[in-house]
C-alpha positions as CSV (number, residue, x, y, z in Angstrom):
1,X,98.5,125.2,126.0
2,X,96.2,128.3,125.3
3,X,97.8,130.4,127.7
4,X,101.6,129.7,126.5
5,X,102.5,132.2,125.0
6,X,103.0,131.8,120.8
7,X,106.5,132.6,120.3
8,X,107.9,129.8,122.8
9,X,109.8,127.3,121.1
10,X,108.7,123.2,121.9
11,X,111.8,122.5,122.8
12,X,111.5,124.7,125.4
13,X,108.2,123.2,126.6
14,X,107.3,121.1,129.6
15,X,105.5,118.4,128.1
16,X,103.8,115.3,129.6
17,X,104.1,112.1,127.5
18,X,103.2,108.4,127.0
19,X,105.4,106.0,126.4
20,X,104.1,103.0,124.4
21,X,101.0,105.6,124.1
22,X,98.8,102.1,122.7
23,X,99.3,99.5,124.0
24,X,96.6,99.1,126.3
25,X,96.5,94.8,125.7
26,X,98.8,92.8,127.1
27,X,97.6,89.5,124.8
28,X,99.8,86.4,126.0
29,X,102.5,88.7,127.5
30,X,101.9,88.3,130.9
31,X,101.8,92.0,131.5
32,X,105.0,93.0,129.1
33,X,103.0,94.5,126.4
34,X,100.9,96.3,128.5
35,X,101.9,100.0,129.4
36,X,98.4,102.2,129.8
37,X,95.5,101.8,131.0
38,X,93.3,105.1,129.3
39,X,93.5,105.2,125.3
40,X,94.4,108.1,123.4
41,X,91.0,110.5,123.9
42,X,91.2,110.1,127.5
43,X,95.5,110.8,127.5
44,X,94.6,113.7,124.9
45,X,92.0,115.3,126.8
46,X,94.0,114.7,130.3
47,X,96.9,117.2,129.4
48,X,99.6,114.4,127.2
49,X,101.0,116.0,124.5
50,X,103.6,113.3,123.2
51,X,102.5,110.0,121.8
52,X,104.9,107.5,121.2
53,X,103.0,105.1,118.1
54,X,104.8,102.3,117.3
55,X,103.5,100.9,113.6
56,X,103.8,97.2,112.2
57,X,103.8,97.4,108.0
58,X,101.5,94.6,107.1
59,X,99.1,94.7,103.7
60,X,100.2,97.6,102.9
61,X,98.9,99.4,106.1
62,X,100.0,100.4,109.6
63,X,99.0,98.4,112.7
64,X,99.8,99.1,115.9
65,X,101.9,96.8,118.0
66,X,103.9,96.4,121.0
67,X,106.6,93.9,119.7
68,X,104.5,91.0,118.2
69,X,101.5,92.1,119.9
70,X,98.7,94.0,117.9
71,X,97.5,97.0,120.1
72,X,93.4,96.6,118.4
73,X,94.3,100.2,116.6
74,X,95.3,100.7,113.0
75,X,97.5,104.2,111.9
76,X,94.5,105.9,110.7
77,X,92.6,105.2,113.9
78,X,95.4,107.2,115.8
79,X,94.9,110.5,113.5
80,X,91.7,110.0,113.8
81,X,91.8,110.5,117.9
82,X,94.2,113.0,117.3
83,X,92.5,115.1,114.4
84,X,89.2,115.1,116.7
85,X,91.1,116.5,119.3
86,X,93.0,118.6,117.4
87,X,89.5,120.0,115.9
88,X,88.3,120.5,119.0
89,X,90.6,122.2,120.7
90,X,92.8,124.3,118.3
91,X,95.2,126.0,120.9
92,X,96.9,122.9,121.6
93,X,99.8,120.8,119.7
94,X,101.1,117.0,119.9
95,X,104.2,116.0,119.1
96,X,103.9,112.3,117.6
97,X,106.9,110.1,117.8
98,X,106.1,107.3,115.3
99,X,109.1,104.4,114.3
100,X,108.9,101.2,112.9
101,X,107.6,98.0,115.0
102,X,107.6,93.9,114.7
103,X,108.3,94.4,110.8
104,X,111.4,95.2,109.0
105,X,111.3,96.2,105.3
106,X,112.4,99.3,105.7
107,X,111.6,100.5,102.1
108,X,107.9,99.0,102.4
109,X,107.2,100.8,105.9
110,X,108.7,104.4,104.0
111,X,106.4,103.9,101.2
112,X,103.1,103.2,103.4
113,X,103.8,105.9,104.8
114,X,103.6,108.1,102.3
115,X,100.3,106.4,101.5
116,X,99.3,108.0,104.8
117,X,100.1,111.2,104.4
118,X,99.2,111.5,100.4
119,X,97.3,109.2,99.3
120,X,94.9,109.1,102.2
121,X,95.1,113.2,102.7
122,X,96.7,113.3,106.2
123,X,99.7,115.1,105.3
124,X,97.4,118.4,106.6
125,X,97.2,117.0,110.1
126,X,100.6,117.5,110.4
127,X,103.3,120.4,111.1
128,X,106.3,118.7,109.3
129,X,110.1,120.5,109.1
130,X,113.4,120.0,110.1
131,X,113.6,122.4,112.9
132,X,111.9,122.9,116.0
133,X,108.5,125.2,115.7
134,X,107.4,128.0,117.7
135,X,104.0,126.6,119.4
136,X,102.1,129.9,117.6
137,X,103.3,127.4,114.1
138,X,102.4,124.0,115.7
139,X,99.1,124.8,117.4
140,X,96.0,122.7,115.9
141,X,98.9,120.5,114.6
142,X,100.7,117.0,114.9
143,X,104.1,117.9,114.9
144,X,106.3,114.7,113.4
145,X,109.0,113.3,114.5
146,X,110.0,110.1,113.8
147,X,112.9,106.6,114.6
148,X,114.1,103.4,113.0
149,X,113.6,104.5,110.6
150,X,113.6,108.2,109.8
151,X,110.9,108.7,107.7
152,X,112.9,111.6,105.6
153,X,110.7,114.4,106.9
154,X,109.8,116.4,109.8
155,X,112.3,116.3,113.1
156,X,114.3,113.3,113.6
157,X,114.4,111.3,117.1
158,X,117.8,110.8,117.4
159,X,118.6,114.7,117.2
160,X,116.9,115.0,120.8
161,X,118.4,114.6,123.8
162,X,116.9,111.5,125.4
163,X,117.3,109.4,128.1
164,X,116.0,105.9,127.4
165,X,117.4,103.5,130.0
166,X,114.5,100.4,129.6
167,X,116.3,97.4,129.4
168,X,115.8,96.3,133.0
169,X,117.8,98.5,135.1
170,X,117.7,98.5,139.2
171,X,115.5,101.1,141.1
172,X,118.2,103.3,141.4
173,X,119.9,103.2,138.7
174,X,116.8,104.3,136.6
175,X,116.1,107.0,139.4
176,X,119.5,108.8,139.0
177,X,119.2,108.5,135.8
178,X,115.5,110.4,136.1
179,X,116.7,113.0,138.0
180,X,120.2,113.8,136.1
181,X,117.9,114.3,132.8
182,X,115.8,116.4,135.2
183,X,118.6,118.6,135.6
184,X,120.1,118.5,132.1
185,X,116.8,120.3,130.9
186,X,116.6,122.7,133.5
187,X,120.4,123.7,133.5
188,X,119.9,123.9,129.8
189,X,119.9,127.6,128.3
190,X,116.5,128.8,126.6
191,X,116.9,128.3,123.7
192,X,117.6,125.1,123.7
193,X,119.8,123.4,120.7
194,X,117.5,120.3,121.1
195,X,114.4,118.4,123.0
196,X,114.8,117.1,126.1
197,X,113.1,113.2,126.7
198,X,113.3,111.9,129.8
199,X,111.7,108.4,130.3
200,X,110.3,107.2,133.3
201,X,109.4,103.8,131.8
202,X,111.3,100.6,131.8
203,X,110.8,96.7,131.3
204,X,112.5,94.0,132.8
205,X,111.6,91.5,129.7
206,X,109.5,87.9,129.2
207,X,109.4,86.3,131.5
208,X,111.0,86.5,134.1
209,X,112.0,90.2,135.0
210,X,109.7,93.5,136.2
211,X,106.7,94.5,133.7
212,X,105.8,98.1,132.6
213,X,103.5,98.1,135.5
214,X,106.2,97.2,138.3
215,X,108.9,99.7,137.0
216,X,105.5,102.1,136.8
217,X,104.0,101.6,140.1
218,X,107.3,103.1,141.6
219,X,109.2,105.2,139.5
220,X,105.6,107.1,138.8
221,X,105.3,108.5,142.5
222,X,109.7,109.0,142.5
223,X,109.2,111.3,139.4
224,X,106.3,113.1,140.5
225,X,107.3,113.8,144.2
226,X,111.0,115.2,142.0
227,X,108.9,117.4,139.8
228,X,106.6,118.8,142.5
229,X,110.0,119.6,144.6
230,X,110.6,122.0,141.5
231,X,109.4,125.5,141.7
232,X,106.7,126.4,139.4
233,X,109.0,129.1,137.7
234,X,112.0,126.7,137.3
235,X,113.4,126.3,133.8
236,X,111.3,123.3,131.4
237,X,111.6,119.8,131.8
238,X,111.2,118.8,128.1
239,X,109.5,115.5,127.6
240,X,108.4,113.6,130.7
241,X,107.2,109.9,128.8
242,X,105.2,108.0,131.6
243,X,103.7,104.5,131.3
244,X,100.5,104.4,132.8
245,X,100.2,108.0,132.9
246,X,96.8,107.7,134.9
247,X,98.6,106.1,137.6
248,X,100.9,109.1,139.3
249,X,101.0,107.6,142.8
250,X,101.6,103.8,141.6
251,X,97.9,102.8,142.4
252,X,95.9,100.4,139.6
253,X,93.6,102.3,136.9
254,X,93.2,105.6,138.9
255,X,92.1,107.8,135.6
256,X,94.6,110.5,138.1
257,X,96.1,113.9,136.3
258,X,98.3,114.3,139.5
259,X,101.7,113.4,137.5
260,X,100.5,115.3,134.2
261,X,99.3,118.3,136.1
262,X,103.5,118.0,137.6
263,X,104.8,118.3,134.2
264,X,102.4,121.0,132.4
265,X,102.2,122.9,135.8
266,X,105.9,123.9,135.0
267,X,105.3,125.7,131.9
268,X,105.2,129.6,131.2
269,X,101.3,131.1,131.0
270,X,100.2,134.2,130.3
271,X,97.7,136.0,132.5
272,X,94.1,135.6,131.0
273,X,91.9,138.2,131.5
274,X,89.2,137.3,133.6
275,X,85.3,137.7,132.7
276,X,82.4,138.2,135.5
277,X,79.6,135.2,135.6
278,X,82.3,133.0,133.5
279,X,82.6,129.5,135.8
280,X,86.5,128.9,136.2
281,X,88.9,125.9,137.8
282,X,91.1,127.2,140.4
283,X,94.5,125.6,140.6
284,X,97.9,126.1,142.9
285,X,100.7,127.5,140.8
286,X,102.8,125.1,143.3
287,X,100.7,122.3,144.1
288,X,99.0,121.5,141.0
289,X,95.8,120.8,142.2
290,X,92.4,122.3,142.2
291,X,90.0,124.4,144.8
292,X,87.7,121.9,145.6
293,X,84.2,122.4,147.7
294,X,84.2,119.0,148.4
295,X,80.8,117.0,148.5
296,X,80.5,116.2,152.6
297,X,82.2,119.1,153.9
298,X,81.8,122.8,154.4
299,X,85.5,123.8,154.2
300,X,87.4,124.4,151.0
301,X,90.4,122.3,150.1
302,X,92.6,121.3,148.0
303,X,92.3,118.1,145.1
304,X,93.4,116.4,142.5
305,X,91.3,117.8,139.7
306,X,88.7,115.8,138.5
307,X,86.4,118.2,136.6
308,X,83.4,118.0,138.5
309,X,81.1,120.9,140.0
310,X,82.8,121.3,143.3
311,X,86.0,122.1,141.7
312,X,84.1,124.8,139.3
313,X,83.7,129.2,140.2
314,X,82.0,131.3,139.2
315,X,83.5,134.7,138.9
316,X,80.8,137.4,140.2
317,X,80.9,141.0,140.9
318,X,81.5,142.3,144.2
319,X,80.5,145.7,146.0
320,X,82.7,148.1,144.5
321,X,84.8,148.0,141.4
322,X,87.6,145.5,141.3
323,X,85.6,143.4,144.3
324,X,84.5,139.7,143.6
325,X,82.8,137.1,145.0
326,X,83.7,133.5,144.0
327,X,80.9,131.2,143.7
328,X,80.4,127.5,144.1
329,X,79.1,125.6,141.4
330,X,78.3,122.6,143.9
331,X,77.0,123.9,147.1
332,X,75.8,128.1,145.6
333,X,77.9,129.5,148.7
334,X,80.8,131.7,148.6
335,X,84.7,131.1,149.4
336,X,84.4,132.8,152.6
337,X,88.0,132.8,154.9
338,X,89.0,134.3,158.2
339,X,92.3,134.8,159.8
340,X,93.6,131.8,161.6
341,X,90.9,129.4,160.3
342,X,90.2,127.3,157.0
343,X,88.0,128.6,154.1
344,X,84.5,127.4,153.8
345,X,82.0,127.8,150.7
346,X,79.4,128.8,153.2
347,X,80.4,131.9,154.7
348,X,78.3,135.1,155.1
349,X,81.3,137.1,155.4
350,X,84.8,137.5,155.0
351,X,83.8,136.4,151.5
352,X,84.7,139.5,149.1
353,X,88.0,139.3,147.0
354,X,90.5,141.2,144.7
355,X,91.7,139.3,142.0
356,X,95.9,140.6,142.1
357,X,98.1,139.8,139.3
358,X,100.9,137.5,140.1
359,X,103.8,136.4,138.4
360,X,103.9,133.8,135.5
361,X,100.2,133.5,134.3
362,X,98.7,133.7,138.3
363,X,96.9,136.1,140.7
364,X,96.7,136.3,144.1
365,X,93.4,135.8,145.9
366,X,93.4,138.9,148.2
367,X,90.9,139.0,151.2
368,X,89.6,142.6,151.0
369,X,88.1,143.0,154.4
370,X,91.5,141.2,156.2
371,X,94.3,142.2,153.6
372,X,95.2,138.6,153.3
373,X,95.8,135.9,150.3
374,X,94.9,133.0,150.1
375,X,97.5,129.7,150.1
376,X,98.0,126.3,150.9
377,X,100.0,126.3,154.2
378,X,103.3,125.6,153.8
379,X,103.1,124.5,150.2
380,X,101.8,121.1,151.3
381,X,101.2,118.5,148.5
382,X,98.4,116.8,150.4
383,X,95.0,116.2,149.4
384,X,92.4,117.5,151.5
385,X,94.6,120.4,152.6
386,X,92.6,123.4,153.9
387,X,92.8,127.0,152.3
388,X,94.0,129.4,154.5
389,X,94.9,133.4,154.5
390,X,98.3,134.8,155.5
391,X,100.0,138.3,154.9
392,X,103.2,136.5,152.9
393,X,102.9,135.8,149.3
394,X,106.6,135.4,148.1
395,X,105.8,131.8,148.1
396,X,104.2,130.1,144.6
397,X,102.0,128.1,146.9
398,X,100.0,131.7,146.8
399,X,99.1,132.0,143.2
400,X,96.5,130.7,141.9
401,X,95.5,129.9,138.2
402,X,92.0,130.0,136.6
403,X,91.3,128.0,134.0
404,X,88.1,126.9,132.2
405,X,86.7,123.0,133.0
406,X,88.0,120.0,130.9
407,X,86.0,117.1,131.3
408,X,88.2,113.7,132.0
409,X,85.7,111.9,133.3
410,X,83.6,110.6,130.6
411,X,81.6,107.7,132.1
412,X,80.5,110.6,134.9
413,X,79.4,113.1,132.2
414,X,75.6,114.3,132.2
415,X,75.9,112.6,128.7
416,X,78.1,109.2,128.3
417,X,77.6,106.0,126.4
418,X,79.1,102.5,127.5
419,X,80.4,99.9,124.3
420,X,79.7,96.2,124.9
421,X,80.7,94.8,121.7
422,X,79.6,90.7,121.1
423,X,79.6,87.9,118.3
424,X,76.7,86.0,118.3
425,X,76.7,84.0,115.3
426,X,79.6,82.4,113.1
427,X,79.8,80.7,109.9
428,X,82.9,79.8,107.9
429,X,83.2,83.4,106.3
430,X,80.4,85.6,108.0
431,X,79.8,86.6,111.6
432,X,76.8,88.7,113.0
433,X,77.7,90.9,115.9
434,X,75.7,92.5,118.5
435,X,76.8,96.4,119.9
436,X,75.1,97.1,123.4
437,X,75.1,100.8,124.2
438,X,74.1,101.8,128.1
439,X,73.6,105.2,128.8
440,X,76.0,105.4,132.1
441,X,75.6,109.6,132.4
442,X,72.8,111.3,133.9
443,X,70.5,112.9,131.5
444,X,68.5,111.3,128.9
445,X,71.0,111.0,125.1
446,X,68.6,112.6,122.5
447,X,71.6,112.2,120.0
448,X,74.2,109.7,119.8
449,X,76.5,107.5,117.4
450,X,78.6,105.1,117.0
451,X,81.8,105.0,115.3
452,X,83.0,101.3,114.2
453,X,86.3,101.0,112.2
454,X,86.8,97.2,110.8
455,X,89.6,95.0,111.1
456,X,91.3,94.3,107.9
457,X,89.4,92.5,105.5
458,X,86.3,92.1,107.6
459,X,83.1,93.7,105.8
460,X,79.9,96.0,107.4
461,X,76.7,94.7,105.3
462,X,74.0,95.2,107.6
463,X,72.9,97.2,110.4
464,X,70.1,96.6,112.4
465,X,68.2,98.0,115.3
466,X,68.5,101.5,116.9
467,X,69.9,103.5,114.2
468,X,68.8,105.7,111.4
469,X,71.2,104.5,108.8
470,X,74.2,102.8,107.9
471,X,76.9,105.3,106.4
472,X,77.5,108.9,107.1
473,X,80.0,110.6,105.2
474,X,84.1,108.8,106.3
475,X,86.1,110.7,108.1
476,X,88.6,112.9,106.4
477,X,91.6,110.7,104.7
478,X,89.9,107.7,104.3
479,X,89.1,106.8,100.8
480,X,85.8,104.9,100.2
481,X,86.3,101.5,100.0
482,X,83.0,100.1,99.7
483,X,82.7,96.8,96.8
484,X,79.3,96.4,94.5
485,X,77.6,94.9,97.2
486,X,78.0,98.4,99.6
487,X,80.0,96.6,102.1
488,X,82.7,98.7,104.1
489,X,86.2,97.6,104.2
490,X,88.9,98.7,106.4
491,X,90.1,102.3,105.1
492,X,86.5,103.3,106.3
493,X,84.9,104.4,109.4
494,X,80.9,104.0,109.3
495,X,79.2,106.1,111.6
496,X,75.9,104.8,112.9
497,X,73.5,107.4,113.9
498,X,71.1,106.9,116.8
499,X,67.3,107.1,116.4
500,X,65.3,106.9,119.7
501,X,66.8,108.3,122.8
502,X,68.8,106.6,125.4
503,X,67.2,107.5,129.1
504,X,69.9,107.8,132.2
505,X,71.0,103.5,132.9
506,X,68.6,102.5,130.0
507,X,70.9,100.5,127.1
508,X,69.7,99.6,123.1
509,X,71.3,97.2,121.0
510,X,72.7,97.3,117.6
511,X,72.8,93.9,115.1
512,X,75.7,93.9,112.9
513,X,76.4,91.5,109.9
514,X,79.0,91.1,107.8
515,X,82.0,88.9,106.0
516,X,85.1,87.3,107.2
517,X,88.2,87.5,105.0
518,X,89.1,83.3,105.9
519,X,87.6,81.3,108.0
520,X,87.8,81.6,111.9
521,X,88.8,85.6,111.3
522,X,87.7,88.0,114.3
523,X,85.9,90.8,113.1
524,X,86.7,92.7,116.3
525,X,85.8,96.3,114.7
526,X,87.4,99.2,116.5
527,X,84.7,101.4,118.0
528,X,83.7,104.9,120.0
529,X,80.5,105.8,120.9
530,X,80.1,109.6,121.3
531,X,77.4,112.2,122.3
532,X,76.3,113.7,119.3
């Protein structure tokens, strides 16, 4: 969202979304508590900017459940996620949804809540206020919003304009029902009296009828193949909620952008100005997708983006003023292209550029020595579509947007560590655990951590093995909660800091101990490891 300009209202945003944003276990469900397959930092990082939490009041906390089934997560793990990514990445906004789940004191549920926000210093996290906020007010923010109940603050669910059909409709219907929200956003005037939510998601219900995953596996490709039908200068779509939002062309645990990239694509941008030697991705204003070098082949395409080197340029000067050359980060060749053929990263000539302006946040990649730009031919949708130059750009399939590199693919990062978390010992009231941490990246980890957040009630008393100490400072909100012994309860996240480096496949393991709040308790702590 950097590039949107500041004054554009949210509900006049294109925003992808996650429905049941959670609840990644399915427990004894079969499958009907089960609705993504990445958590939160991945969805985050991926482009979702609406989160759907669902929150269970229980000992005087929030847990977070899909009906009866608890999701591993606790309220304050959730602001965590987002208040990293928030910190991180300042330009952006989410808008949180948050209501009341598998618990029903009402008054109970409103005063935890305030806990949250007061008591445990979140309220700061959040832009809260009755009416809708410009983006320039919500960016670094957690915009609330909130259903059954209203939590008396911030925007109110049932003021937006949604379309919620779940409770195990046919194909079709839910497909009409898609599209006609579709169009009731884009008819819309800007501004907009209200938010437009349009979910794709739907449940046939235990145990009998279509999971999450069934309704997902096809109404995922229908929405997408709709949204990329939609020119890229085509009034906002509003809220687009997806279950398994990784999963855009109905195939298992894909860790795919294709159906987010549909929704944000749509968006207004403003023009960045471009800086020589600065690497940039390069992505079709119609299409979506990235210009890819490919890792086998000489020609140029174009690919779901996946943030790795072949789909990174750099921007270099060319032989006069207002010349460039574009550089691959994968092979060291230039985009090179010649009339009537497809562009290569390994041409000698053909291979200087101007960089035009173009409407809505693009450019136009103009061949200088042939007086062509560079498209996708015919606006095609496919992967592995060859770049080619032609003499018409009234099409958006000619513009092209340059943005910097967003890593999404964590386990494939030069740096990236892999949890296995164990209980080796159990008596009535204590466990000992053991954390294994594998190095699954490709340079050696000279600084690392672990994050672990405990289950209610269960305590951290020792640490041993690969780590230099025990507690680092809590993250910001949760109140120190350690008893005259030093052990950690719940409201606390204890960071454990590494102290001998982690070489490229080579793993170190990390001996917990700690107490049990009744016998046969899990102490199944919540945990992210993280490049320091």
């Amino acid at each position: 969202m950097s590039r949107v300009p500041d004054n554009v209202n949210i509900r006049d945003l294109s925003l992808p979304g996650t429905h049941e944003s959670c609840a990644l276990y399915e427990g004894s469900s079969a499958g009907f508590a089960h609705c993504q397959n990445r958590n939160l930092q991945w969805q985050l990082t991926a482009g979702v900017r609406f989160l759907d939490i669902r929150c269970r009041a229980i000992d005087g906390a929030f847990a977070i459940h899909h009906g009866p089934f608890y999701q591993q997560l606790m309220f304050g793990d959730v602001l965590s996620s987002c208040y990293d990514f928030l910190r991180k990445n300042p330009s952006e906004t989410i808008l949180m949804k948050i209501q009341q789940e598998y618990s029903e004191d009402r008054d109970e549920y409103l005063r935890i809540f305030r806990t949250y926000m007061d008591d445990k210093g979140w309220r700061s996290l959040f832009h809260i206020s009755r009416g809708y906020p410009s983006l320039g007010e919500a960016r670094g923010k957690v915009v609330l919003c909130s259903k059954y109940p209203w939590v008396g603050e911030g925007l109110d669910f049932d003021d937006f304009d949604v379309q919620d059909d779940y409770d195990d409709p046919t194909q079709d219907e839910k497909k009409k029902e898609i599209v006609d929200q579709l169009n009731n956003a884009s008819d819309a005037s800007a501004p907009r009296s209200s938010l437009y939510v349009n979910h794709v998601s739907a449940n046939g219900g235990f145990p009998w009828g279509w999971t999450p995953w069934s309704f997902a596996s096809r109404l995922n490709p229908f929405t997408k193949s709709v949204l990329y039908q939609a020119p890229a200068i085509r009034p906002r779509v509003g809220v687009i909620a997806m279950d398994y939002v990784d999963s855009p062309d109905g195939d298992w645990d894909t860790a795919d952008i294709d159906g987010i990239a549909a929704v944000s694509r749509l968006n207004e941008f403003r023009r960045p100005t471009l800086e020589v030697g600065k690497s940039y991705v390069i992505w079709n204003r119609h299409t979506g997708r990235a210009m890819d070098a490919g890792t086998a082949q000489s020609n140029v395409v174009q690919w779901t983006y996946d943030g790795l080197p072949q789909q990174c340029w750099t921007l270099e000067k060319g032989y006069a003023d207002g010349i460039y050359t574009l550089r691959s980060e994968r092979s060291g060749g230039l985009l090179s292209c010649k009339p009537g053929q497809t562009a290569t990263h390994q041409g000698h000539d053909y291979h200087f550029w101007q960089i035009r302006p173009a409407s809505n946040g693009g450019f136009h990649i103009h061949q200088d020595y042939a007086g062509l730009d560079l498209h996708i031919p015919r606006g095609s949708l496919d992967n592995g579509a060859g770049l080619e130059i032609d003499a018409n750009t009234q099409y958006d399939w000619y513009t092209w947007c340059f943005d910097e590199r967003v890593d999404i693919n964590q386990s494939d990062a030069p740096g990236s560590l892999d949890i296995d978390f164990r209980v080796v010992q159990r008596g009535d009231l204590t466990y000992q655990g053991v954390y294994t941490l594998t190095n699954t990246g490709s340079e050696t980890l000279t600084s690392w951590a672990l994050d672990v957040t405990l289950i209610e009630g269960v305590t951290l008393d020792t640490v041993k093995g690969a780590v230099a100490g025990a507690r680092t400072a809590p993250l910001p909100g949760d109140p120190q909660q350690a008893d005259d012994k030093g052990a950690f309860s719940r409201l606390e996240t204890v960071t454990l800091t590494g102290d001998q480096p982690l070489t490229p496949g080579g793993s170190t393991e990390v001996l917990c101990e700690g107490r049990l709040p009744q016998p046969g308790a899990e102490p199944a702590p919540w945990h992210i490891a993280r490049v320091s």
